[in-house]
NUKEVO-545685 format. One record per residue (C-alpha): residue in one letter; x, y, z negated. Coordinates in steps of 0.05 Angstrom, whole numbers. Each point is the difference from the previous one (the first is absolute). Layout:
<sites>
<A,<X,Y,Z>>
...
</sites>
This chain:
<sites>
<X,<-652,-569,356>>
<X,<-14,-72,-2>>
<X,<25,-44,-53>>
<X,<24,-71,8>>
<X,<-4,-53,-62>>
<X,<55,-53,4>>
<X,<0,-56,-41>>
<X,<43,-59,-4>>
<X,<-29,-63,-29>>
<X,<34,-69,-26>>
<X,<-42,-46,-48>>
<X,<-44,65,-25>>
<X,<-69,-38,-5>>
<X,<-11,31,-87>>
<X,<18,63,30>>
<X,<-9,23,67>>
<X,<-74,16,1>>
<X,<20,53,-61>>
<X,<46,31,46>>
<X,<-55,6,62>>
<X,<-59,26,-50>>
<X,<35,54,-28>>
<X,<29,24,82>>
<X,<-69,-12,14>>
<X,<-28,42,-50>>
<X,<47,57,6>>
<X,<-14,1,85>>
<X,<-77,7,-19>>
<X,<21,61,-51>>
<X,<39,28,59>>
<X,<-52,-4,61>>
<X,<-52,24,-49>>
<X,<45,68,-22>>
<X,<16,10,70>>
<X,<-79,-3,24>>
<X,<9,-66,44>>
<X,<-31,-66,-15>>
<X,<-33,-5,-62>>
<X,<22,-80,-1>>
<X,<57,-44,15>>
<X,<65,22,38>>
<X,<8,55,48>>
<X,<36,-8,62>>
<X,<58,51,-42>>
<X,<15,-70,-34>>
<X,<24,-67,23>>
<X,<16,-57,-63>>
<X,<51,-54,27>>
<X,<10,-65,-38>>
<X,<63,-27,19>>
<X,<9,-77,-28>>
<X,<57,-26,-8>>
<X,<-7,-72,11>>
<X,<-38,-8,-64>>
<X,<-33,-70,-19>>
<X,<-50,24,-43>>
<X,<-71,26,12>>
<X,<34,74,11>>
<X,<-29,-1,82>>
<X,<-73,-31,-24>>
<X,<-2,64,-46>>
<X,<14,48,54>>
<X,<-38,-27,53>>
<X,<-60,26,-50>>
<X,<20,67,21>>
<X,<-29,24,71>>
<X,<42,55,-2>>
<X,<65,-27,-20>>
<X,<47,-25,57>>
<X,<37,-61,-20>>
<X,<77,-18,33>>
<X,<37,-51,-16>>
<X,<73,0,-4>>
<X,<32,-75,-16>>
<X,<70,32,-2>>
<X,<3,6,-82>>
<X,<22,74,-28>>
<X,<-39,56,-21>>
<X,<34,52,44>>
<X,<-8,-45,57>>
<X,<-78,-3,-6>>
<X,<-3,75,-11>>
<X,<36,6,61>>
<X,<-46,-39,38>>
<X,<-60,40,-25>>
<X,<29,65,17>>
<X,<15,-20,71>>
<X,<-72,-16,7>>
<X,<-27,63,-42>>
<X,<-19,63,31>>
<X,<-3,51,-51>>
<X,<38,56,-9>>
<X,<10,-9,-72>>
<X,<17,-71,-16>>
<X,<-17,-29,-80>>
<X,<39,-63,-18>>
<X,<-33,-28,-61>>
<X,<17,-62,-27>>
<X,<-54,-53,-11>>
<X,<-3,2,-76>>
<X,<-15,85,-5>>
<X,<-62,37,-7>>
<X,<-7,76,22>>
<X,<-28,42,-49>>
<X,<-63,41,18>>
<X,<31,60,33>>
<X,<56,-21,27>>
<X,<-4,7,64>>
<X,<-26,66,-1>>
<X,<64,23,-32>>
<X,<40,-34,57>>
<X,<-38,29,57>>
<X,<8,70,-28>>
<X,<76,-3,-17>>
<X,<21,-28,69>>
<X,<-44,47,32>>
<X,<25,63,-47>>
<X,<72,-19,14>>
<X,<31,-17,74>>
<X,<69,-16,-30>>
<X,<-28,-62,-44>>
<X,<12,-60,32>>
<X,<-6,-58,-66>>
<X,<-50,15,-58>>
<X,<2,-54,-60>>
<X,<-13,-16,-74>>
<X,<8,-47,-55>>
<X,<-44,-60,-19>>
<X,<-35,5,-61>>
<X,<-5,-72,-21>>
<X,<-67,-11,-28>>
<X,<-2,-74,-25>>
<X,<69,10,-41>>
<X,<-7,9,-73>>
<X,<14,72,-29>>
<X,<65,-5,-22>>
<X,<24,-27,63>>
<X,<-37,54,45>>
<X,<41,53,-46>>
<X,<67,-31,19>>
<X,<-24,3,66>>
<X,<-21,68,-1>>
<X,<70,21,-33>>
<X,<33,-41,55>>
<X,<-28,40,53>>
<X,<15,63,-36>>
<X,<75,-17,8>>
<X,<-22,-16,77>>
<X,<-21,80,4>>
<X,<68,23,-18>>
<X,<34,-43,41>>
<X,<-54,22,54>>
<X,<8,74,-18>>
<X,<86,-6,4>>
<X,<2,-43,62>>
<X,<-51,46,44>>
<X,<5,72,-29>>
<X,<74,4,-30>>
<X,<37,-58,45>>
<X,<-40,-2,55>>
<X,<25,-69,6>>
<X,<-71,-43,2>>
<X,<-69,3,-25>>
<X,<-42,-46,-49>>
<X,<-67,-54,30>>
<X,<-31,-40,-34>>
<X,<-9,-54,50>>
<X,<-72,-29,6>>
<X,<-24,72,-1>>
<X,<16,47,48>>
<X,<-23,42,56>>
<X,<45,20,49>>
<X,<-17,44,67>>
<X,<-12,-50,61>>
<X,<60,43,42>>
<X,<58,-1,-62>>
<X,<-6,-65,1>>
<X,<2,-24,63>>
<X,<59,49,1>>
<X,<42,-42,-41>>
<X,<-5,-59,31>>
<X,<-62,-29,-46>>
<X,<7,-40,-52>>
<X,<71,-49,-12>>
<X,<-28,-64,5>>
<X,<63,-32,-32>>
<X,<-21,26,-60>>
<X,<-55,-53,-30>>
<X,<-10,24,-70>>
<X,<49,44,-36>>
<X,<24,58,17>>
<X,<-47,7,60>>
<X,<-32,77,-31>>
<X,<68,15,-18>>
<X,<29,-7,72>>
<X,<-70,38,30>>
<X,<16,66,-45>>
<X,<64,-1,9>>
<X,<-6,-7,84>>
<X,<-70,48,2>>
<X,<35,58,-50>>
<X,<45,14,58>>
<X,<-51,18,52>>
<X,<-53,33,-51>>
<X,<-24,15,-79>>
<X,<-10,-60,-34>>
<X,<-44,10,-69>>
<X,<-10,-42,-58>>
<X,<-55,19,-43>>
<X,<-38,-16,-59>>
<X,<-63,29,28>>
<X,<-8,-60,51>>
<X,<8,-67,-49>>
<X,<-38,-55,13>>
<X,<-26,-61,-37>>
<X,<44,-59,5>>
<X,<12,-73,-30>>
<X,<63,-1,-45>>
<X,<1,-76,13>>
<X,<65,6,24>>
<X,<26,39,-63>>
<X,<-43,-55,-41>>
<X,<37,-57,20>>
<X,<82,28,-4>>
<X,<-7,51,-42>>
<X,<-18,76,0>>
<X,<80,9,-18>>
<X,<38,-50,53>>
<X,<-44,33,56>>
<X,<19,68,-25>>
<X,<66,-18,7>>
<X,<-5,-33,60>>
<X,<-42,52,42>>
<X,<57,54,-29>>
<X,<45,-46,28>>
<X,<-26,-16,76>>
<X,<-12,75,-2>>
<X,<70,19,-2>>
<X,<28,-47,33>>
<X,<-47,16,63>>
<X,<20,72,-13>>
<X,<79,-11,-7>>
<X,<11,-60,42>>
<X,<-64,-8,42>>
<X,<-8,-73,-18>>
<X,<-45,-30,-60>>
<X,<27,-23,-65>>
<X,<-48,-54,-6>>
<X,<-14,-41,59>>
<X,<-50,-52,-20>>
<X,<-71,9,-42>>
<X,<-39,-52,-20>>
<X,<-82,-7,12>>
<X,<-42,24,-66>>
<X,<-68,-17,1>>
<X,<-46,-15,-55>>
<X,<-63,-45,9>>
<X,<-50,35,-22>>
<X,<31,72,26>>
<X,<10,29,-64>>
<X,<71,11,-31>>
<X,<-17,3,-74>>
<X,<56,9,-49>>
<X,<69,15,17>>
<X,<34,-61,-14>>
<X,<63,-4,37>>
<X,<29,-69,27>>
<X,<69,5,-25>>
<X,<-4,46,-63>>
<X,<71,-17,-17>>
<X,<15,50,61>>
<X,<-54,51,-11>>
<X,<22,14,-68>>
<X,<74,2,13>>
<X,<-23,53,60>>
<X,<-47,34,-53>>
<X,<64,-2,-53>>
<X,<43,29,54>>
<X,<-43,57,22>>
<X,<-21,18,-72>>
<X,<75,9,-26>>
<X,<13,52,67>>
<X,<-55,41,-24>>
<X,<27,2,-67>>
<X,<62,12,28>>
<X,<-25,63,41>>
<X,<-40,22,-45>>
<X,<68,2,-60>>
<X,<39,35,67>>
<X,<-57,48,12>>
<X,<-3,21,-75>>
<X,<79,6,-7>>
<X,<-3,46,60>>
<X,<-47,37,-39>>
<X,<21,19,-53>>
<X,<74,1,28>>
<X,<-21,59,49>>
</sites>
């Protein structure tokens, strides 16, 4: 079963060679356990760089890489360069990472062996464990994507409605896919994995899961706030799944110049807090309904 790394690129010079070292290390685990070369990738693996018209030193840093195949997609939008690197991929399995994650040791190990254990699993994902966030911000995080299992669990096992990706990582089967018509291009930024589960949990299992995080930068959550992107991925995520348009259509560009995102200091607090406020009084709220209906029953 060969395995296909896809990675989209825009402006990723602090972070891209992260991303290759750790694919890189995890295809040397894999030839070694399954008794082929002892060094560098097998021919079960291809890595594709897709750039997407960055003007940084993003295609220098790949070109270091003799086994990397660099594309270049000037059309701007995420789902637009992972659709270009798909249609030139060959695997059967087909990893979409984005530039800023890191696969943990063992990784893909655990993918090869669940696609191959079950036929019916067509999109395997996980969360992003943000590893340059400080504590208390990873624990909202973490929290966050607890609600994201029960809405995962409701909408595939008791609605049967959609599914749950977390976009930048996931591996989907080369034929489910393809089956669905790829990825929508029209989709540049939010949105984009809710639209994917939602089209690939009609023609096969789609599984989020714990056991396949990855290391990411929370840059993102850094600059506007752990809170207003909670709020807005909930958001884009339901309105994909009730309307099949995003909520948000615009994002803005976060980069940091020396690639590290440091303390969670939001741009416009005035909003983040409000949004914190707000989501603080509903649990309150829930919790004082929860505990009437206790001790009411």
């Amino acid at each position: 079963m060969r395995v296909s790394f896809i990675i989209p690129a825009y402006n990723e010079e602090n972070y891209i060679a992260h991303c290759l070292d750790a694919i890189a290390r995890e295809i040397e685990r894999a030839t070694k356990a399954n008794g082929n070369a002892t060094t560098g990738a097998s021919n079960d693996y291809e890595i594709i760089v897709v750039d997407n018209n960055s003007s940084d030193g993003t295609d220098s840093i790949v070109a270091r890489y003799p086994n990397v195949t660099l594309l270049h997609e000037p059309r701007r939008g995420a789902n637009r360069a992972r659709e270009t690197g798909f249609e030139a991929s060959h695997g059967d399995l087909v990893a979409f990472l984005d530039a800023d994650t890191e696969i943990l040791p063992g990784w893909l190990a655990r993918v090869e062996q669940e696609f191959a254990t079950e036929k019916d699993l067509v999109c395997l994902s996980g969360p992003f464990i943000y590893y340059d966030l400080p504590r208390v911000t990873q624990f909202l995080v973490k929290l966050f994507y607890g609600l994201s299992y029960v809405v995962y669990v409701v909408n595939d096992f008791i609605l049967r409605k959609t599914s749950v990706i977390q976009g930048g990582t996931e591996v989907v089967r080369r034929d489910a896919l393809a089956k669905i018509g790829g990825h929508n291009v029209a989709l540049t930024f939010y949105g984009d994995d809710a639209d994917l589960a939602r089209r690939l949990s009609k023609v096969g299992k789609v599984r989020f899961s714990f056991d396949f995080a990855v290391r990411s930068s929370g840059r993102r959550l850094a600059k506007e706030g752990t809170f207003t992107m909670g709020l807005r991925y909930g958001l884009n995520y339901f309105w994909i799944t009730l309307f099949n348009r995003p909520f948000t259509m615009k994002s803005i560009e976060v980069r940091f110049p020396d690639g590290k995102s440091g303390v969670c200091e939001p741009e416009n607090k005035v909003k983040e807090f409000a949004i914190a406020a707000g989501a603080a009084t509903c649990l309150v709220l829930l919790a004082a309904a929860i505990a009437y209906f206790v001790k009411t029953w």
